[in-house]
C-alpha positions in Angstrom: 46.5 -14.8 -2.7 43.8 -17.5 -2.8 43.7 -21.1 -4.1 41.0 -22.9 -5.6 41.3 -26.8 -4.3 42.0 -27.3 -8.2 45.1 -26.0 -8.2 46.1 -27.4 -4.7 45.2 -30.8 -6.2 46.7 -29.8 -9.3 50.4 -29.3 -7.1 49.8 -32.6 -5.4 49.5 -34.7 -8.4 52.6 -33.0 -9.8 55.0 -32.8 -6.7 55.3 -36.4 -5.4 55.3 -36.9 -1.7 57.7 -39.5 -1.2 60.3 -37.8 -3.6 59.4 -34.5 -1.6 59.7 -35.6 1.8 62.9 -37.5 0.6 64.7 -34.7 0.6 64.8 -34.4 4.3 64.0 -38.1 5.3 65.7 -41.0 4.3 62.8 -43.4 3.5 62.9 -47.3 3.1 60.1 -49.0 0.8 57.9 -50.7 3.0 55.0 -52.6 0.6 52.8 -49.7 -1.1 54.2 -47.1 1.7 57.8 -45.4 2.9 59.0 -45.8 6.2 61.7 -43.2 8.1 62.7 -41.4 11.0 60.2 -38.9 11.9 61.6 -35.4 11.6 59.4 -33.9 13.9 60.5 -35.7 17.1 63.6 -37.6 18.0 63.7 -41.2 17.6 65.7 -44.4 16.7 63.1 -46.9 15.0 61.3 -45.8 12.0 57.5 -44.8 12.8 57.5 -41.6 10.1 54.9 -43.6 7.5 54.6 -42.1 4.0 51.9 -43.5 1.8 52.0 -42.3 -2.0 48.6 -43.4 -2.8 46.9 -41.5 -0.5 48.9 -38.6 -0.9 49.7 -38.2 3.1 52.3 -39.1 5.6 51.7 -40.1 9.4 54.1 -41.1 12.0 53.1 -43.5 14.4 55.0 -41.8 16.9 54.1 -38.3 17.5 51.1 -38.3 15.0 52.4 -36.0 12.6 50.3 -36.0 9.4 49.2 -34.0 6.7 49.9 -33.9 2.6 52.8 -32.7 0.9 51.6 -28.9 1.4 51.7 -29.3 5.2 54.9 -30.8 5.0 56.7 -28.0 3.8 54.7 -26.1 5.8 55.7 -27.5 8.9 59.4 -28.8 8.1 60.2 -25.2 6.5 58.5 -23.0 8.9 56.5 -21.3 6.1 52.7 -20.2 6.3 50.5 -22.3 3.8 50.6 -18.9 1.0 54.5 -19.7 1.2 54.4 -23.6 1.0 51.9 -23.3 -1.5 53.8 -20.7 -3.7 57.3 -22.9 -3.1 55.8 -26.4 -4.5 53.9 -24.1 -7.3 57.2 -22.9 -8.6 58.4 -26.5 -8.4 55.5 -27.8 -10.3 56.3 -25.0 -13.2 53.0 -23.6 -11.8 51.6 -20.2 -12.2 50.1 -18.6 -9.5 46.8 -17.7 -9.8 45.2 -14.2 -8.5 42.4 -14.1 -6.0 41.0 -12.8 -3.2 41.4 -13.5 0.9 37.6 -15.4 1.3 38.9 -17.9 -1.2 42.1 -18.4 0.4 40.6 -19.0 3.4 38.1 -21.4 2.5 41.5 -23.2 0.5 42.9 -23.5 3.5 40.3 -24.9 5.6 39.8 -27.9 2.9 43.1 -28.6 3.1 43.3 -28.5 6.9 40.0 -30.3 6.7 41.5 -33.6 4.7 44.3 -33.2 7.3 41.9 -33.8 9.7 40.0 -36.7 8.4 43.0 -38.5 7.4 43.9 -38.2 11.1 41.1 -39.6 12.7 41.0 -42.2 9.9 44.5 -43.4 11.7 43.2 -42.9 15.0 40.2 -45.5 13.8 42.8 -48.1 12.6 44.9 -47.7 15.0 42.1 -48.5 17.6 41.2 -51.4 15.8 44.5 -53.1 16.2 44.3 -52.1 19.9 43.3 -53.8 23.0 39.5 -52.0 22.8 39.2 -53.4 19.1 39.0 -56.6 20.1 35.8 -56.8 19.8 35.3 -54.9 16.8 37.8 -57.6 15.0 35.7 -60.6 16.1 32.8 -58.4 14.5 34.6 -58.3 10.7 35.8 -61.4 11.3 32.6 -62.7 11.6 31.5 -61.1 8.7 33.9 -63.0 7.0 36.9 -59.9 6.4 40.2 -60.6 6.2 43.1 -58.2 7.2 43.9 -57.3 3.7 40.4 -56.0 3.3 39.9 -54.3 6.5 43.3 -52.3 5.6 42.3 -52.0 2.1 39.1 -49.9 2.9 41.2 -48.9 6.3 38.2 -50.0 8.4 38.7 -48.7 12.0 37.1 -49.2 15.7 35.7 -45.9 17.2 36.2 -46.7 21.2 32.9 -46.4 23.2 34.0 -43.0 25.0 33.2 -40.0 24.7 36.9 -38.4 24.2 39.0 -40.7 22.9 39.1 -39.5 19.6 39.3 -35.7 21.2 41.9 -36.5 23.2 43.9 -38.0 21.0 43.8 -35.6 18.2 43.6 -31.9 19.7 46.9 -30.9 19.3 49.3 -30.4 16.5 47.5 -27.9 14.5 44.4 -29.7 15.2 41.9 -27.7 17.2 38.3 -28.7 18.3 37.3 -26.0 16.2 38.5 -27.9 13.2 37.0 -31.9 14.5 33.9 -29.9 15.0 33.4 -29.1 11.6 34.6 -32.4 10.2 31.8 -33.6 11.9 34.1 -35.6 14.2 32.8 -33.9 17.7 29.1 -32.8 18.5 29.1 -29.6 20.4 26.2 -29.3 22.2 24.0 -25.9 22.2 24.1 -25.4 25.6 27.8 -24.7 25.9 28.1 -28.4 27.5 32.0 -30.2 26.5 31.8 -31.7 23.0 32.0 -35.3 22.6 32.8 -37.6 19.8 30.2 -38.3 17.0 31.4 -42.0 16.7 31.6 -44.2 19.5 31.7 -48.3 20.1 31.3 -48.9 16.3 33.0 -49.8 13.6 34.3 -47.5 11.5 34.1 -47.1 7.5 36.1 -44.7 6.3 34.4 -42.9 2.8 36.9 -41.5 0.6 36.8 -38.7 -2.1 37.6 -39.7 -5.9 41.1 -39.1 -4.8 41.0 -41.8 -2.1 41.6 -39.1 0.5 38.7 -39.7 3.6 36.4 -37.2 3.7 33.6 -38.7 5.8 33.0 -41.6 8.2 30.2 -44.4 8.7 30.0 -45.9 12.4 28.2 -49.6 12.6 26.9 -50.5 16.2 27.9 -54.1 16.9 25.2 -54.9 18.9 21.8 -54.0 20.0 21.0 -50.1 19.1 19.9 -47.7 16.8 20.4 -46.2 14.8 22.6 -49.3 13.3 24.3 -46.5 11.1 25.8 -43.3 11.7 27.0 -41.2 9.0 28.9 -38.0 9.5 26.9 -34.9 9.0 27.5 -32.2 6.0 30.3 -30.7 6.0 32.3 -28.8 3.5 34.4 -31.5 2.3 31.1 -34.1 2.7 27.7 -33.6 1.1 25.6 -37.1 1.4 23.7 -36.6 -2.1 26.7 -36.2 -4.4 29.5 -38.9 -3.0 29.1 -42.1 -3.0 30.9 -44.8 -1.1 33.7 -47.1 -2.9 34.2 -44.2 -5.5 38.7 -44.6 -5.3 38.0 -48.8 -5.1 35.8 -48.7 -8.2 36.6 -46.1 -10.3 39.3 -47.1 -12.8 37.8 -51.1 -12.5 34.7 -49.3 -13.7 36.2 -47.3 -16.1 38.2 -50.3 -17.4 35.5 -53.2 -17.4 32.8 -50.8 -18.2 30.2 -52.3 -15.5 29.4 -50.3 -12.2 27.0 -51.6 -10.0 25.2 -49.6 -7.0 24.4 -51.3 -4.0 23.2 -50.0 -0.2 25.4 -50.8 2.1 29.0 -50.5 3.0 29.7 -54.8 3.2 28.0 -55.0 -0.3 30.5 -52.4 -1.9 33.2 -54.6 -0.1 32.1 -57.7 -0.9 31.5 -57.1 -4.6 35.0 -54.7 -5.2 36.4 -58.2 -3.4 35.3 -60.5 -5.7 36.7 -58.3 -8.4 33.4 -56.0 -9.5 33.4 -52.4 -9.4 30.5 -51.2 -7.0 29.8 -48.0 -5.2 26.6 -47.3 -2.8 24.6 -44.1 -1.8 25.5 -42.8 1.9 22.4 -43.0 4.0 19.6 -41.3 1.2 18.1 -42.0 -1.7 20.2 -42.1 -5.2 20.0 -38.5 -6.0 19.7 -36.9 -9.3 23.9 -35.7 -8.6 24.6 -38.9 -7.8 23.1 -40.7 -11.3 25.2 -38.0 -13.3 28.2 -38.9 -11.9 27.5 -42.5 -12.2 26.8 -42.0 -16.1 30.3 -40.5 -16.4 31.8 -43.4 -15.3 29.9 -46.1 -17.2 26.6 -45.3 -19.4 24.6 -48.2 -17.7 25.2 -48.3 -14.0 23.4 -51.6 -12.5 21.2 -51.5 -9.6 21.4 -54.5 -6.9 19.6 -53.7 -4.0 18.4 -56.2 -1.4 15.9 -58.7 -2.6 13.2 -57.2 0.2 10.8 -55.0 0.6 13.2 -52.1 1.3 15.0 -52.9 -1.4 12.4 -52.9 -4.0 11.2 -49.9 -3.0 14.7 -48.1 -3.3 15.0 -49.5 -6.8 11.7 -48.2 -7.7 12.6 -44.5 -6.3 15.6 -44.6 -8.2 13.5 -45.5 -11.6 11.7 -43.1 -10.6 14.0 -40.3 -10.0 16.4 -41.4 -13.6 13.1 -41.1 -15.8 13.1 -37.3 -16.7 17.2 -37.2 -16.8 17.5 -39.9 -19.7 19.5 -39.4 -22.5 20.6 -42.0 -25.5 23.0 -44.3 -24.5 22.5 -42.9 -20.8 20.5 -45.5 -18.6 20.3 -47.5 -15.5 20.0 -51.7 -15.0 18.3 -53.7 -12.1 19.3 -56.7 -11.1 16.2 -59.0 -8.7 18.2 -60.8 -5.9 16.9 -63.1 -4.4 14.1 -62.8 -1.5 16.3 -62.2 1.7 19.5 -61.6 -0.1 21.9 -59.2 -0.4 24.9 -58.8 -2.8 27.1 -58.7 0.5 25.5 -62.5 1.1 24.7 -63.9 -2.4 28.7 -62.9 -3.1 29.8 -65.1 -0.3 27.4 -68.1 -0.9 27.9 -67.7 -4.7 31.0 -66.3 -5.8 31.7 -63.9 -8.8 29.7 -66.3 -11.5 26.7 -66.1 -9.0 26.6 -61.9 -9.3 27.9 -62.2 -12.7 24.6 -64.6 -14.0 22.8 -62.0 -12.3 24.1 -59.1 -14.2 23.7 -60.6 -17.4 19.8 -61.0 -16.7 20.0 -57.1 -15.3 16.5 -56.2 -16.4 16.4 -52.3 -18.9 14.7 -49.0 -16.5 11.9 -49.4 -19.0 11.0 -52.9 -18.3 10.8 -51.9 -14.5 8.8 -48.4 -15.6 6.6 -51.6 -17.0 6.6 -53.7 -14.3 5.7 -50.9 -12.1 2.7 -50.3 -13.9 1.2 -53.4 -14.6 1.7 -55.9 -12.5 -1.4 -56.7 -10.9 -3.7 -54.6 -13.2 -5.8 -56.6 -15.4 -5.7 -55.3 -18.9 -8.8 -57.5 -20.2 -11.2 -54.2 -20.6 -10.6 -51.5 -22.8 -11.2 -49.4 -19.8 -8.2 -51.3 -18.5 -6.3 -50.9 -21.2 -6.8 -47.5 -21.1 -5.8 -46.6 -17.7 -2.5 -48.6 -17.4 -1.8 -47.1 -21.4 -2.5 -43.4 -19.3 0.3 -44.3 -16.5 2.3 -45.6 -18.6 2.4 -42.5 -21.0 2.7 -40.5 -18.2 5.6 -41.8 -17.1 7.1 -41.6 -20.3 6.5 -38.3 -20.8 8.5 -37.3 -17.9 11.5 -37.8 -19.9 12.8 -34.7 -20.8 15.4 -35.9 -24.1 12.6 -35.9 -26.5 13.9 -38.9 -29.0 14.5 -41.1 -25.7 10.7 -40.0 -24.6 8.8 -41.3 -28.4 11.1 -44.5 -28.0 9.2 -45.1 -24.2 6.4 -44.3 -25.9 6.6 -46.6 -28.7 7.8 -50.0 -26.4 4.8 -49.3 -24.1 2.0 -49.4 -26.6 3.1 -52.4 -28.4 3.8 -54.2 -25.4 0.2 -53.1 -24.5 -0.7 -54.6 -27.7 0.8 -57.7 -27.0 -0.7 -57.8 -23.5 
């Protein structure tokens, strides 16, 4: 019998892990999490962690972890058909009929976020750690607090090249499986693998669901590349998550205003001072990653760094929206400031200096406009004429043909008024 992840997500938002595990641990509310005795190895002081939110339990002690499904799995002695079929008929779940590839590739997702959510705790717990020290001077200095470094759960990946290895393999977690979470490179040439992320800090990136899918390593010092992203992998695909997706969402959703930045310390610094921001994860804002932006709010606004770079990112991303426009579907741009970023313009300004920003958010058209014309006289008809050709053929790459005759009708009587 095979599961789609639907329906496994569908039993985890039904069966709730604390009340679930509760039935064989006595837990104590500790803040947003539940504390107990591990039942997987004797002890006497509570290390068994159990955090609702994420949907995932870990103990401190003998790294246990896993969601509700492994749970059951592993407390009942059952095989993940038989968990999964137990919590179904708990939920008030049918089953649902497929074949042995699908239940397969179930079971690897779910061994996958298993996976990921223990190296996420390996990263934190590093932090904390005599070898973080470092890396805690580093956010400090970028001007982090500890409720925001265990808010995003940012981490420390120890400048070796098996910590992470060592510390994981075992427990139902092979090399096999860090491998293909992109955690450990295995070299062609049959050499050891070796961790992926080492002496950097570590940013977790999370699925809609706040479950860590992915990882981003920052070097603290001299070295490139500065970032390191996890490769693709099949819970991870660069051009269709974004980072800060389970820190923004429901602000977004509730305030209506999204904006995109590019790095990780922007999405932190803004979701701090209380707006809802996500950021592309090493490419350019893909096609995917608009759509999903427009399902969350149906003007997503654009802040990347007042530079060069950044200029040219916003102008790809024009670039890319024009021929997927649809009424009431759109993007903003906001202008920093030369040399700024909304990581530093948030610290030196606050939420009204972001906010003033955002209310001068210039429309896509007005940067399709800018694009064009800046710099080319239009004092000749033969002037005229060629900007008017640009400009109508960027319009014209709109597909949504009412969206298209309104682009076409701004641009010539802005040309008029030129």
């Amino acid at each position: 019998m095979s599961f789609t992840p639907q329906f496994l997500d569908e039993i985890r938002a039904r069966v709730g892990l604390a009340d679930r595990i509760g039935r064989k641990v006595k837990l104590t509310r500790k803040g947003r999490e539940f504390m107990g005795l591990c039942p997987f190895h004797n002890e006497k002081s509570p290390s068994f962690s159990v955090n609702e939110d994420k949907g995932f339990y870990h103990c401190f002690g003998c790294g246990a972890h896993g969601d509700v499904i492994g749970f059951v799995m592993r407390s009942d002695n059952l095989t993940f058909p038989e968990a999964v079929e137990r919590l179904a008929e708990d939920a008030g779940l049918e089953l649902p009929k497929s074949s042995p590839e699908e239940r397969q590739r179930a079971e690897a997702a779910v061994s996958l976020y298993a996976v990921c959510e223990a190296a996420t705790a390996f990263f934190e717990n590093e932090l904390r750690g005599p070898r973080g020290q470092g890396a805690r001077d580093y956010l400090k200095g970028r001007g982090l607090d500890e409720a925001t470094i265990r808010r995003f759960r940012l981490g420390f990946a120890p400048d070796s090249r098996a910590a992470l290895k060592s510390a994981l393999i075992g427990g139902g977690i092979t090399e096999s499986l860090l491998v293909t979470a992109g955690l450990l490179i295995q070299p062609e040439d049959d050499r050891p693998s070796y961790d992926r992320f080492r002496g950097r800090v570590i940013f977790p990136i999370f699925d809609r669901r706040g479950r860590p899918i992915a990882f981003g390593g920052r070097i603290m010092g001299v070295g490139e590349p500065k970032y390191l992203n996890s490769p693709e992998t099949p819970l991870f695909q660069k051009g269709h998550n974004l980072y800060g997706w389970s820190h923004s969402l429901k602000g977004a959703r509730d305030d209506g205003l999204l904006c995109l930045t590019e790095g990780y310390m922007d999405v932190i610094a803004l979701v701090r001072a209380g707006i809802p921001a996500m950021a592309p994860l090493g490419t350019a804002l893909t096609e995917s990653q608009i759509e999903a932006l427009w399902r969350v709010v149906p003007e997503p606004v654009l802040c990347f760094d007042g530079d060069a770079a950044g200029s040219r990112a916003a102008l790809r991303a024009a670039e890319r929206a024009l021929p997927l426009l649809r009424p009431g579907l759109s993007l903003r741009f906001i202008q920093l400031p030369k040399g700024e970023d909304p990581d530093s313009l948030t610290r030196a300004r606050g939420r009204a200096g972001m906010d003033e920003l955002i209310g001068a958010a210039r429309p896509l058209s007005r940067v399709i406009w800018d694009m064009e014309t800046q710099g080319k006289p239009v004092d000749t008809p033969e002037r005229r004429a060629l900007v008017e050709k640009n400009l109508m053929t960027r319009a014209r790459a709109i597909a949504e043909r009412s969206v298209q005759e309104q682009y076409v009708g701004e641009f010539r009587a802005r040309l008029r008024e030129a």
